[in-house]
BALUMLUM-322004 format. One line per 8 residues: number of its first residue (from 1); their letters; for each residue x, y, z of N, C-alpha, C, CB. Coordinates in steps of 0.001 Angstrom, whole numbers. Glycine has a CB too. Layout:
NUM) A) X:Y:Z:X:Y:Z:X:Y:Z:X:Y:Z | ...
This chain:
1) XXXXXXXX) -61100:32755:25617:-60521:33233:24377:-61492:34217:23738:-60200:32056:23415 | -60691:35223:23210:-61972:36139:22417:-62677:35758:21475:-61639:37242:21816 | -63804:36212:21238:-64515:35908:20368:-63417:36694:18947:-66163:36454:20773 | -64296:35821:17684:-63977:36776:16175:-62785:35927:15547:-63345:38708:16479 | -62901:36442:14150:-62002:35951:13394:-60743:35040:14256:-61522:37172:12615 | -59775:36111:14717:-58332:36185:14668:-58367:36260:16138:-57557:37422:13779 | -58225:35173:17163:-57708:35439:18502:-56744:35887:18700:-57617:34656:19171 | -55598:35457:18047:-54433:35933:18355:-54206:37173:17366:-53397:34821:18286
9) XXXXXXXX) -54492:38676:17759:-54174:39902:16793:-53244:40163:16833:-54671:40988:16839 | -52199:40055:17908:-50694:40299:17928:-49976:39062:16121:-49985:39513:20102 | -50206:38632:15910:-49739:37364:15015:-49783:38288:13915:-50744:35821:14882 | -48439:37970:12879:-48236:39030:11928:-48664:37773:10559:-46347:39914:12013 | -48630:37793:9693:-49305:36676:8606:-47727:35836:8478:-50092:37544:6700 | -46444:36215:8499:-45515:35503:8844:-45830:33873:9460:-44889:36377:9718 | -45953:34890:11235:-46479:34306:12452:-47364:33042:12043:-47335:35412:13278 | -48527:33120:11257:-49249:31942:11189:-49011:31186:9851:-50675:32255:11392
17) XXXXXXXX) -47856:31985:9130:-47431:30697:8083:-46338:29568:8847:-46517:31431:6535 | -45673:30365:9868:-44639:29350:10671:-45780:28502:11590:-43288:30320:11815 | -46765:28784:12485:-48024:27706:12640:-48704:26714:11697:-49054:28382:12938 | -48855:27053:10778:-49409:26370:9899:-48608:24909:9491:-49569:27314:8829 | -47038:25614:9265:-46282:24729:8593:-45849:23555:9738:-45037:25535:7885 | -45937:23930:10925:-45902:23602:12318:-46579:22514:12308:-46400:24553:13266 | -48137:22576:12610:-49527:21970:12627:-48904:20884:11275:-51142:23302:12269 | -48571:20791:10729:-48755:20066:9422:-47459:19301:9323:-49019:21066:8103
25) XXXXXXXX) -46154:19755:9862:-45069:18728:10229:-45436:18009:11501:-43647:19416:10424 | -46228:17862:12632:-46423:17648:13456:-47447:16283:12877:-46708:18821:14210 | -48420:16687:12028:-49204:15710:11642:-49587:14502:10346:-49908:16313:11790 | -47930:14884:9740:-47394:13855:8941:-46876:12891:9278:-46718:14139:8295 | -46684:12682:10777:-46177:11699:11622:-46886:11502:12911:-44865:11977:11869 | -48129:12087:13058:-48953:11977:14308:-50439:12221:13893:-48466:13065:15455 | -51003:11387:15223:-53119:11558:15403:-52428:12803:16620:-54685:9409:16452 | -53382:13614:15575:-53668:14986:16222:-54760:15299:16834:-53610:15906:15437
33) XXXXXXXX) -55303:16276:18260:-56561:15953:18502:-56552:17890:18287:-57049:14878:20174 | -57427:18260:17316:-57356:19608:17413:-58970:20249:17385:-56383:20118:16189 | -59107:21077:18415:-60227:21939:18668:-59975:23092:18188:-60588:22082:19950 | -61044:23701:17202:-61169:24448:16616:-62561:25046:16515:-60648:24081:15776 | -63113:26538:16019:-64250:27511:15668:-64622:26815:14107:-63669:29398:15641 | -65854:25971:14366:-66283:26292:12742:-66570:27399:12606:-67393:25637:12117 | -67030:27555:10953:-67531:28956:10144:-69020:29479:11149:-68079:28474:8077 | -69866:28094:11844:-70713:29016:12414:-70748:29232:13370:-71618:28961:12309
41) XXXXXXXX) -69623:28819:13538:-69019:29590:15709:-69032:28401:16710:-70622:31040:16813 | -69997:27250:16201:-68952:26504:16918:-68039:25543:16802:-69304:26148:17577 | -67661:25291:17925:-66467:23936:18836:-66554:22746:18016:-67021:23287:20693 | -65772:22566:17812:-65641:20635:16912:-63951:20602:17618:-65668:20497:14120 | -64010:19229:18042:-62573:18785:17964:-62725:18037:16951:-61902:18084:19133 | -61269:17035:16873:-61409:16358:15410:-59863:15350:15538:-61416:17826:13818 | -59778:14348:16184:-58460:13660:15369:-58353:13410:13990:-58203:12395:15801 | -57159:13713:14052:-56776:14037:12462:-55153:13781:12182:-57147:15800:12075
49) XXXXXXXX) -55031:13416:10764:-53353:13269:10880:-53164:13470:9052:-52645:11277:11721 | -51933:13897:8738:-51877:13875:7481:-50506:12306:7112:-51444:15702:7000 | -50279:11799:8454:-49280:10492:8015:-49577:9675:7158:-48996:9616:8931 | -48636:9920:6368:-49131:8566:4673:-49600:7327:5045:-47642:7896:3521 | -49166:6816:6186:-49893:5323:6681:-50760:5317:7124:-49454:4540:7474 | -51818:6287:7309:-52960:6134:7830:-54186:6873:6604:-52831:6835:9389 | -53341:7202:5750:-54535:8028:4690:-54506:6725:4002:-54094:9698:3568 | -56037:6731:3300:-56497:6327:1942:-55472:6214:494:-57565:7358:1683
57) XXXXXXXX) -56264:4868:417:-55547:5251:-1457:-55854:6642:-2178:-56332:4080:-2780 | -55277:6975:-2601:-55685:8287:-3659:-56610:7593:-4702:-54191:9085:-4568 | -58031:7759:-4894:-58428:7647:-6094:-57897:7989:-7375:-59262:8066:-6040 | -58510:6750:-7938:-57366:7484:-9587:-58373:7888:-10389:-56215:6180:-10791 | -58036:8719:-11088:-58925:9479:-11727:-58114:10411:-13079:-59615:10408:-10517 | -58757:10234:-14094:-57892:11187:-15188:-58419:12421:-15256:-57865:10691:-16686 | -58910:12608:-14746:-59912:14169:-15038:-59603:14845:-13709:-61973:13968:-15247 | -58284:14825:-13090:-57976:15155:-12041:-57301:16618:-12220:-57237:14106:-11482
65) XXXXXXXX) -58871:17875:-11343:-58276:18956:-11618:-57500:19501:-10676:-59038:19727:-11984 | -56330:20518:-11206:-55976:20943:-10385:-56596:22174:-9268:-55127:21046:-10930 | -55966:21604:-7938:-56912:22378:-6835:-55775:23419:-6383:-57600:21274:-5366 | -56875:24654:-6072:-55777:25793:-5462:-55534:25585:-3571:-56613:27677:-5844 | -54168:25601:-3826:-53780:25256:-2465:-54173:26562:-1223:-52063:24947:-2580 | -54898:26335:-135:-55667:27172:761:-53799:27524:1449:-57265:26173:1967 | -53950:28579:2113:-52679:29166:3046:-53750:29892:4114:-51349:30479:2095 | -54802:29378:4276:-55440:29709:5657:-56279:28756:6105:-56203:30922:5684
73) XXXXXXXX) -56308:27076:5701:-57015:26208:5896:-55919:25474:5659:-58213:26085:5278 | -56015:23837:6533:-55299:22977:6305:-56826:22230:5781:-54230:22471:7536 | -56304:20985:4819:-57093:19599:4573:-56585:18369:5539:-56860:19105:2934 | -56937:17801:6471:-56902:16416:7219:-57593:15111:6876:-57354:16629:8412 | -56973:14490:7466:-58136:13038:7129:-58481:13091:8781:-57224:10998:6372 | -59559:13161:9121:-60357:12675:10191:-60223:10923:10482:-61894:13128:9789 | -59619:10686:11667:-59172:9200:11783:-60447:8612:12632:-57533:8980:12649 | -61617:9044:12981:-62871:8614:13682:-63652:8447:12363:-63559:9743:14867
81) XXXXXXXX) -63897:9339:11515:-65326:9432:10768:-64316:8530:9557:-66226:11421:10303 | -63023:8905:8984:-62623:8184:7975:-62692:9174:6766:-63450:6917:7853 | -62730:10480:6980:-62991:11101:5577:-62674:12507:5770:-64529:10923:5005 | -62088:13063:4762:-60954:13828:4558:-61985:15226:5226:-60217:13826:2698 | -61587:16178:6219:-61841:17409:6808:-60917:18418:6770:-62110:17251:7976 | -61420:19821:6951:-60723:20541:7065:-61064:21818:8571:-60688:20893:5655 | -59795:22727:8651:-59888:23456:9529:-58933:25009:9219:-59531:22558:10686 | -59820:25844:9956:-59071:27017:9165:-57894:27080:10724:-60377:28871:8651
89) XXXXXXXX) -57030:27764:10177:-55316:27717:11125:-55691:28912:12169:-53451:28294:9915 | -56399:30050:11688:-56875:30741:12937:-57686:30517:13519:-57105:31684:12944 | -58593:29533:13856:-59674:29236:14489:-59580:28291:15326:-60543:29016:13784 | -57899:27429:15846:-57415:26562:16276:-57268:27301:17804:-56262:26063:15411 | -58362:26489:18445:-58141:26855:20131:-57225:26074:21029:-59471:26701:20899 | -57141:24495:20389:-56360:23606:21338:-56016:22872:20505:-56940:22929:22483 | -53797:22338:20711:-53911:21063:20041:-53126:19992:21109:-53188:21152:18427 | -53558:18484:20971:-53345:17867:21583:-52805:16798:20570:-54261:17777:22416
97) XXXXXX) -51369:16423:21299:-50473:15427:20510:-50916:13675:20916:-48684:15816:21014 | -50931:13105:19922:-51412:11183:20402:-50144:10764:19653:-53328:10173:19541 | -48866:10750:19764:-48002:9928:19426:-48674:8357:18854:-47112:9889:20655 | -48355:8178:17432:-48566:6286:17572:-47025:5859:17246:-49914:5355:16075 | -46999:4747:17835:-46189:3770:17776:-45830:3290:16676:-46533:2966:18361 | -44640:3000:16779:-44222:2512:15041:-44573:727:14885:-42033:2806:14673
């Protein structure tokens, strides 16, 4: 795969909002195993899932500010380490599906 930002340059910003939204219906109901470019170039995979039965309580908190929602990063919960990660949507080299069982 090439090096740099954006492997895929053919991809119009459309293109990776329909990925994005993809990646993220896929992992409201699944452990995801996704390899990705950190910011300093390298490789991390990462199971991860955004399914409500496997995340954390939401802390409660009144001083809860509002956060600006990223459209080039997803937020995950990491299901190995236990604590919420993220990954940017172009830097996604491989994803691998783990179906769980109901």
């Amino acid at each position: 795969m090439p090096a740099g930002p954006n492997p895929r340059p053919d991809w119009s910003d459309e293109d990776w909002e329909i990925f994005a939204t993809w990646i993220k219906s896929i992992l409201r109901t699944n452990v995801v195993q996704i390899s990705f470019n950190k910011v300093d170039g390298t490789e991390r995979t990462m199971k991860c899932t955004l399914n409500p039965v496997m995340l954390p309580p939401a802390p409660l908190s009144e001083d809860k500010k509002e956060r600006k929602v990223s459209t080039s990063s997803i937020a995950v919960f990491d299901v190995d380490l236990k604590e919420w990660r993220s990954f940017r949507t172009k830097q996604v080299n491989q994803i691998k599906f783990m179906f769980v069982g109901e």
